[in-house]
C-alpha positions as YAML, in Angstrom:
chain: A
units: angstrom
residues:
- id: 1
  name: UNK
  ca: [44.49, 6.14, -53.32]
- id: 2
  name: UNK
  ca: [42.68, 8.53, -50.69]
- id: 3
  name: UNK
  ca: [39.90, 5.83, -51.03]
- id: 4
  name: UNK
  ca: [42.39, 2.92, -50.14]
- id: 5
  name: UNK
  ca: [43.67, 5.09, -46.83]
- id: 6
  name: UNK
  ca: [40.08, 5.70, -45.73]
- id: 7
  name: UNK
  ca: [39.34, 1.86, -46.17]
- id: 8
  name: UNK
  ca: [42.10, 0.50, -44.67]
- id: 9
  name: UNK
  ca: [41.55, 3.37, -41.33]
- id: 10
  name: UNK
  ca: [38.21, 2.62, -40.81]
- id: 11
  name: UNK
  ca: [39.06, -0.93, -40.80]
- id: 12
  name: UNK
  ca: [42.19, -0.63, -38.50]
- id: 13
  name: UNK
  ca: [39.44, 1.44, -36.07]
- id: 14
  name: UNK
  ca: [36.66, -1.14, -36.54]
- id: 15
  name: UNK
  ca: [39.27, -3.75, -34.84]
- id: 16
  name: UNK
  ca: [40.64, -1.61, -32.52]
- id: 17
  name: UNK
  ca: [37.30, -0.48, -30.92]
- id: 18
  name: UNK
  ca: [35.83, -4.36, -31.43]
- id: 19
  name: UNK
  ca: [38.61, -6.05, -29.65]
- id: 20
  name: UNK
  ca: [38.63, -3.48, -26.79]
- id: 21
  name: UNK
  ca: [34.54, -4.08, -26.00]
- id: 22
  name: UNK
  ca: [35.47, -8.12, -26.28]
- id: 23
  name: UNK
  ca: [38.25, -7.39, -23.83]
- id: 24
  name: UNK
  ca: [36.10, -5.60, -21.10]
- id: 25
  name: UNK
  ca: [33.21, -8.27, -21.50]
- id: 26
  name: UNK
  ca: [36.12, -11.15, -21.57]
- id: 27
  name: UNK
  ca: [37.11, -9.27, -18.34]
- id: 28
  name: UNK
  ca: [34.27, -9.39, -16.09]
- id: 29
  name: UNK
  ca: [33.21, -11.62, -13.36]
- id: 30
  name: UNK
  ca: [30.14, -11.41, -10.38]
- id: 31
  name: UNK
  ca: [31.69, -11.11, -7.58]
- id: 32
  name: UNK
  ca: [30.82, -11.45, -3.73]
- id: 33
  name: UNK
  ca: [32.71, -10.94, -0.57]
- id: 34
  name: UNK
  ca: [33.09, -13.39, 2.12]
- id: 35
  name: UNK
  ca: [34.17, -13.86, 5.57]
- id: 36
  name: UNK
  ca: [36.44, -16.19, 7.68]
- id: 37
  name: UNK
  ca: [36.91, -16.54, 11.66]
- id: 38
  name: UNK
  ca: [40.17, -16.25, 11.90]
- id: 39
  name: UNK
  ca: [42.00, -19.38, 14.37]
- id: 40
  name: UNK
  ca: [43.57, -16.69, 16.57]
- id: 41
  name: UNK
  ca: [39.93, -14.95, 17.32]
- id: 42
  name: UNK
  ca: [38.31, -15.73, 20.80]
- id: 43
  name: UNK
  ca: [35.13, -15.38, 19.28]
- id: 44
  name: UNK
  ca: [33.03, -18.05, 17.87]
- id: 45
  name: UNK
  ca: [30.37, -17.92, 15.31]
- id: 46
  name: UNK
  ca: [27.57, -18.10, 18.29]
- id: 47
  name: UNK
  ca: [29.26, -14.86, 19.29]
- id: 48
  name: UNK
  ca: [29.18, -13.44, 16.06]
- id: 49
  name: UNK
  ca: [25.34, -14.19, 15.84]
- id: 50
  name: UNK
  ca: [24.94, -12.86, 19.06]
- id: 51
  name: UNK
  ca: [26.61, -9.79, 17.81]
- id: 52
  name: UNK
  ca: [24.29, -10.14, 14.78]
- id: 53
  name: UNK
  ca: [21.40, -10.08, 16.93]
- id: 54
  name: UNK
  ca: [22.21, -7.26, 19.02]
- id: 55
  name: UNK
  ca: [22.29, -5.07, 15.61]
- id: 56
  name: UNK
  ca: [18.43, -6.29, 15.07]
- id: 57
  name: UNK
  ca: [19.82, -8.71, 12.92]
- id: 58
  name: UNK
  ca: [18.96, -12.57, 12.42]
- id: 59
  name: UNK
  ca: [22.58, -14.15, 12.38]
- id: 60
  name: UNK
  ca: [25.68, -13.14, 11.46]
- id: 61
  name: UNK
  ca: [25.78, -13.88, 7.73]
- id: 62
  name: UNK
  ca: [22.58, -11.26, 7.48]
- id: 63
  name: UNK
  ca: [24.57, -8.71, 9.36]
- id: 64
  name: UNK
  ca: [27.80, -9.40, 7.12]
- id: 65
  name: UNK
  ca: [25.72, -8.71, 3.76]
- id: 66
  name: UNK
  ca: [24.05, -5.59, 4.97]
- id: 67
  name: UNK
  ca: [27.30, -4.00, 6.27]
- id: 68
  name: UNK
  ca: [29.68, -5.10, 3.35]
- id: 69
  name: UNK
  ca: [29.79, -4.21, -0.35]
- id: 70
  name: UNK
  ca: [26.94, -6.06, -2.41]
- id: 71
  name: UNK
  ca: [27.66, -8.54, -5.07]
- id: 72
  name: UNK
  ca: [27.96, -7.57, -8.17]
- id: 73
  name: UNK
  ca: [30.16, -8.17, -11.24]
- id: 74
  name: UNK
  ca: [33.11, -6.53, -11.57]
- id: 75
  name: UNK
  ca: [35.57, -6.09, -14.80]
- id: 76
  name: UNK
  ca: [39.26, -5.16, -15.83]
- id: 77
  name: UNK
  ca: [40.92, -3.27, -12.86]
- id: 78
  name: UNK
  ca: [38.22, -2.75, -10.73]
- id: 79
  name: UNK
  ca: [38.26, -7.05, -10.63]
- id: 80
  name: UNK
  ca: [42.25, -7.17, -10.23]
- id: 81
  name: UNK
  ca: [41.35, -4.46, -7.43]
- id: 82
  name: UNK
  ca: [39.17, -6.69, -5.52]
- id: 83
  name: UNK
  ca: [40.87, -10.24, -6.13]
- id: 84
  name: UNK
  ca: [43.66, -8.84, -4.36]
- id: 85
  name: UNK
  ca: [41.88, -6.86, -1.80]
- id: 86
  name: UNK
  ca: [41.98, -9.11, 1.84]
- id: 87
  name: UNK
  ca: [40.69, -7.04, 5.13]
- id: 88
  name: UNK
  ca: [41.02, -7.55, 8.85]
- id: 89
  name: UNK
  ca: [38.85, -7.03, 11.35]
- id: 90
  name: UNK
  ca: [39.03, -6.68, 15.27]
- id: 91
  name: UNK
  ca: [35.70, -6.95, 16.19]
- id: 92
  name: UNK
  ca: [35.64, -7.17, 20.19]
- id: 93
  name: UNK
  ca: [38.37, -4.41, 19.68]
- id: 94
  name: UNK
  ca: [40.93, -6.79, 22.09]
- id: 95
  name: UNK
  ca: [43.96, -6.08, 19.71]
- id: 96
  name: UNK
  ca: [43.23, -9.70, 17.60]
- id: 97
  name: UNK
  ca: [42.15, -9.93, 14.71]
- id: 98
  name: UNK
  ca: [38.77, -11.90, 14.33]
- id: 99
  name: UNK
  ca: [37.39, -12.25, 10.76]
- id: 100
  name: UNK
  ca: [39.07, -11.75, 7.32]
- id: 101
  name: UNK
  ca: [36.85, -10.58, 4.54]
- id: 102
  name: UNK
  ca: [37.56, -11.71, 0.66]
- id: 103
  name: UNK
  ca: [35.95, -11.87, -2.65]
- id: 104
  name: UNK
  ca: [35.35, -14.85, -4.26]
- id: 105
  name: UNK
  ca: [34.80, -14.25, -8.11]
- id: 106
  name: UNK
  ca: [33.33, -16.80, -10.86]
...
């Protein structure tokens, strides 16, 4: 009977701990973030590459990945945490916001 209990336990634990790994790889996706010029901004993306430039940097996309969070894959509630995440920023500091930054996740 003890022999039965241990069977069936170890079983029970050998699905519990197997569907829980499938669930966190099932859960994962690479992830990047991205920008947008907002309509409302005055600046353009020349000024943004000029911006880019100023910072010893060749355009603005450049300048965006080396100040932003690299890409990388992201799983369970750290991905919920970032599909919802949306920032603003004022970058000429004129009280409008200029770019919104997302992730985009495959």
């Amino acid at each position: 009977m003890k022999k039965k209990q241990l069977s069936f336990i170890s079983i029970i634990l050998l699905f519990m701990f197997s569907s829980c790994e499938l669930e966190t790889i099932d859960g994962c996706k690479y992830c990047e973030i991205n920008y947008e010029i907002m309509n409302t901004s005055s600046l353009t993306l020349n000024d943004l590459n000029e911006l880019a430039i100023e910072s010893l940097q060749p355009d603005y996309d450049h300048y965006f990945a080396v100040t932003h969070e690299s890409p990388g894959e992201y799983c369970d509630s750290s991905l919920t945490n970032i599909q919802n995440e949306q920032n603003h920023e004022d970058l000429d500091q004129d009280g409008t916001i200029d770019i919104q930054t997302f992730w985009v996740c495959q």
